[in-house]
N, C-alpha and C positions, 0 to 999 in steps of 0.2 A: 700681775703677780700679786699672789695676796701672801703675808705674812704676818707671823706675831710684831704685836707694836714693839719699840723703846723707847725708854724715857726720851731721847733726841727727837722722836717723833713729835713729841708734846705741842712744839711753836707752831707746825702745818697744824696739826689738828684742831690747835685754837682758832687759825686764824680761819679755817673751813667753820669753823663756829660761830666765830663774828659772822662772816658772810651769810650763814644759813639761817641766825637770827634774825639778821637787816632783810632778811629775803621774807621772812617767814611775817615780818612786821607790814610787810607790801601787803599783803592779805586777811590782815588782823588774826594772824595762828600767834598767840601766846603761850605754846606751847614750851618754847626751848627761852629765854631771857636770861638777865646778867645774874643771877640769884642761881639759876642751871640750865646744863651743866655746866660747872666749873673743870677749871685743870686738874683741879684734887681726885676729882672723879676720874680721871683718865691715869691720872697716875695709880691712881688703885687698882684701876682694871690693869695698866701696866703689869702691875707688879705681882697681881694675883696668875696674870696670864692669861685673861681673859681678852684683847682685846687685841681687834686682827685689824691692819690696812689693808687698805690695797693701794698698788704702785703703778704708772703708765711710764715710762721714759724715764726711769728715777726720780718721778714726782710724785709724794702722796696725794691721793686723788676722791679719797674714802676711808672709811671705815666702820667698825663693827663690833660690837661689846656682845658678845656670847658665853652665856657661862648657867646655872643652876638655880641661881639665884629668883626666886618669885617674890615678887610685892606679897605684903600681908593681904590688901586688899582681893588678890585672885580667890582666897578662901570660899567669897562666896558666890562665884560663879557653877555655872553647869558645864565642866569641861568635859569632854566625851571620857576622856583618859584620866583614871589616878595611874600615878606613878612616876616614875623616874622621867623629868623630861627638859629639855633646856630651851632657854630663855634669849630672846632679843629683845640686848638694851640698845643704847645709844646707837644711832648709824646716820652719817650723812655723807654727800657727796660733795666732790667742790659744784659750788653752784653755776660755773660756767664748762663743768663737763656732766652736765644733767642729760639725760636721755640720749647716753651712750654708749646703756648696758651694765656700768660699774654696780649702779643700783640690785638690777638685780645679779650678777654675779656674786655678789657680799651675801645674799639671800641663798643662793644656790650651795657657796661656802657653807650655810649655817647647817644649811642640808645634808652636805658631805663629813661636815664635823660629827655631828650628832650620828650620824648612821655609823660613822668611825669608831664611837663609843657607846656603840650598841646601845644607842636611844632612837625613838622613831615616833618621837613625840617633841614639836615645840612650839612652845607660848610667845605671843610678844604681845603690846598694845601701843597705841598711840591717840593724840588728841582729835576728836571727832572732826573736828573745822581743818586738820590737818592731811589734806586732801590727798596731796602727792603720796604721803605714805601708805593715806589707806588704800591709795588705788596698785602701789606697789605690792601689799598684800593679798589683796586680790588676785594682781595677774602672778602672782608665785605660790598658787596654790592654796592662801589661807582662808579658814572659814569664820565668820563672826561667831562668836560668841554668847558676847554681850557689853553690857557697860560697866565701868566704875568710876567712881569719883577720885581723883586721884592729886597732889600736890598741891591741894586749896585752889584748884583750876574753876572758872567760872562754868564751862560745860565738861561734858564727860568722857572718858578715855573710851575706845571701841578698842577690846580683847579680840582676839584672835588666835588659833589653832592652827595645826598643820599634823597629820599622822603622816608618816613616813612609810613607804614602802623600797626594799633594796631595788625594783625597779625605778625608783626615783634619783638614782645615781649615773 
């Protein structure tokens, strides 16, 4: 079951952060670190409503920051689309229920979101060396882009696309 976050959500999702960092350190992704994201960040998406779980057994297990919001940096990219379209920020899963589908169900969410609100266009990016993601976007339909420099990172974020069609529902 996926639903909006609450604040009470906050501790699981940290602690899916610790984890996903310590994971992501296995493989030199410095992508997510103690500097971000932080809890602040979660509580904002909280609050603005932006940020969706998802639940197995009454256990958070995921989640997913979807909202309008675009980095300054996407400016200079060649997106197929101007216009209205929304955005994937933060998403991880707990690292010992990885490849069980949560991943992409939270992606499928984004898809049903957006189309709910008559958008049919969305963005996300993540760290180039950040493998699992980008192969997540891949198998969910997304198209490369291009790159940006992003968060004083040593390599480059890989952007990515999605056009939506209502037979994608």
């Amino acid at each position: 079951m996926i639903r909006k976050a609450v604040l009470e959500d906050t501790k699981e999702i940290m602690e899916i952060i610790a984890a996903t960092i310590s994971e992501m350190r296995n493989y030199n992704n410095t992508q997510w670190d103690e500097n971000y994201p932080q809890e602040k960040d979660f509580i904002n998406d909280i609050q603005r409503g932006d940020l969706y779980v998802s639940e197995r057994d009454g256990k958070l297990v995921g989640f997913i920051c979807i909202n309008n919001i675009e980095p300054a940096e996407y400016n200079w990219l060649s997106w197929s689309l101007n216009g209205d379209c929304m955005v994937v920020h933060r998403m991880a899963v707990n690292s010992s229920l990885r490849r069980s589908g949560i991943g992409t169900e939270l992606m499928k969410f984004a898809d049903n979101l957006a189309l709910a609100s008559n958008i049919r266009y969305l963005k996300t990016d993540t760290y180039s060396i950040n493998t699992k993601m980008n192969a997540l976007f891949k198998k969910c339909g997304y198209a490369l882009v291009g790159e940006m420099s992003f968060l004083g990172k040593e390599k480059p974020f890989y952007c990515y696309e999605k056009i939506l069609n209502k037979k994608d529902i």
